[in-house]
C-alpha positions in Angstrom: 79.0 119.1 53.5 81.1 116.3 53.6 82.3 117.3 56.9 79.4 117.5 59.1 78.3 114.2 57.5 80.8 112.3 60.3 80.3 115.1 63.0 76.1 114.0 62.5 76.9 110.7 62.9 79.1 111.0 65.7 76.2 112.7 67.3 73.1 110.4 66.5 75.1 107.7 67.9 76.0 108.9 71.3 72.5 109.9 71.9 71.4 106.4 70.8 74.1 105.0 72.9 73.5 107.5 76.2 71.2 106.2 79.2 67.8 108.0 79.8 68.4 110.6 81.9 66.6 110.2 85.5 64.0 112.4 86.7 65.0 114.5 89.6 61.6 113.9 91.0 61.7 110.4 91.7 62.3 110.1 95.3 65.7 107.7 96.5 64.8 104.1 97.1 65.0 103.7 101.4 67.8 102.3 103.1 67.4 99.2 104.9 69.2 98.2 107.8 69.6 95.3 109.7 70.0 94.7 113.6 70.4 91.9 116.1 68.7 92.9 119.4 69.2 91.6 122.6 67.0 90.7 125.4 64.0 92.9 126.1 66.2 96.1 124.0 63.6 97.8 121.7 64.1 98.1 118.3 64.6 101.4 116.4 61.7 102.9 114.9 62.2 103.3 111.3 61.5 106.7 109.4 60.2 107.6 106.5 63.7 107.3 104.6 64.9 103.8 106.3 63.4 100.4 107.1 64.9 99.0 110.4 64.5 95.0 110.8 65.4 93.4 114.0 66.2 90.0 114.8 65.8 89.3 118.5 68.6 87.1 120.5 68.7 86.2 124.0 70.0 87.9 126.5 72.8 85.3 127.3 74.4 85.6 123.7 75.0 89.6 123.9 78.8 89.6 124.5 79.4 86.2 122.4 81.1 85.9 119.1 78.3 84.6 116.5 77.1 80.9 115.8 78.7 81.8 112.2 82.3 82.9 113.0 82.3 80.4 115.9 84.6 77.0 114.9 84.5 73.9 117.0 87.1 71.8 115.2 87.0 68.1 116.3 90.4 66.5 116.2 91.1 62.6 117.0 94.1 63.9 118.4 94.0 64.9 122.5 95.4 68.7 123.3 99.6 68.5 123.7 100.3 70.8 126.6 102.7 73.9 126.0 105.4 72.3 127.7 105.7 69.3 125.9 105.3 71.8 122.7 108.3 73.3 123.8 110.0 70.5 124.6 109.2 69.2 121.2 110.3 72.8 119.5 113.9 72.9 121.7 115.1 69.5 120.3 114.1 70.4 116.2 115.7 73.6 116.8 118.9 73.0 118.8 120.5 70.4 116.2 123.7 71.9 115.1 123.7 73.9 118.2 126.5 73.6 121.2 125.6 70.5 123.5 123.3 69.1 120.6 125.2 65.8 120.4 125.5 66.3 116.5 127.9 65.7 114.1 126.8 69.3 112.7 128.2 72.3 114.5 130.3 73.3 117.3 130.0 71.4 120.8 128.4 69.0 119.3 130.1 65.8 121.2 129.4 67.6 124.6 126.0 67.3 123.7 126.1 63.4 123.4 128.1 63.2 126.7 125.6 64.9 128.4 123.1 63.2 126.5 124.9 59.6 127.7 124.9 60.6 131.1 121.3 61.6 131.2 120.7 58.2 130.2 122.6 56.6 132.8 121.0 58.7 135.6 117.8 57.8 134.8 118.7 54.4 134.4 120.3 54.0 138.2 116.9 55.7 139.5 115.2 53.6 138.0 117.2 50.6 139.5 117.0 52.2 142.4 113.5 52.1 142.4 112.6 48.6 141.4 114.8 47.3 144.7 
């Protein structure tokens, strides 16, 4: 007896513990689905197992990306064009590099040579031009 003592417990509290079962009668709750329609498209009919609900959009925003995943960021800063990007990017990356007028890797006093004489061509043309 004292055996099925733990084995009746065991039982009365998983029944407690288990959900109600479901009827197999109740019918499934209906699917709903939304669309975006544009222009003049009809709208699905819905059936007797799904609710359609349309949202009408002009015709002029068919192929555009949505007012939600669109970003206009304002920056006080005006648009650097690629070139000067990569103008910008060349002269981080090329210290240490040959003709990078550094005192880091090799070359490095060629670099300020031809940076020297860039300097002084400019400043003849410019001479040049104020006579």
């Amino acid at each position: 007896m004292k055996a099925f003592l733990p084995i009746a417990l065991m039982l009365a509290t998983s029944a407690l513990a288990a959900p109600p079962a479901k009827s197999l009668a109740e019918p499934a709750p209906p699917r709903i689905s939304n669309l975006v329609v544009y222009g003049e498209d009809p709208c699905p009919r819905s059936s007797d197992d799904e609710i359609i609900v349309c949202a009408r959009q002009p015709e002029s925003d068919r192929y555009r990306i949505p007012k939600q995943l669109r970003k206009h960021k304002k920056t006080d800063q005006p648009a650097v064009s690629w070139t000067e990007r990569t103008r910008t990017l060349d002269m981080v990356s090329k210290k240490g590099l040959p003709n990078s007028c550094s005192p880091q890797g090799t070359g490095g006093q060629t670099g300020c040579l031809r940076q020297f004489l860039e300097a002084a061509r400019l400043e003849r043309e410019a001479a040049k031009a104020g006579e």
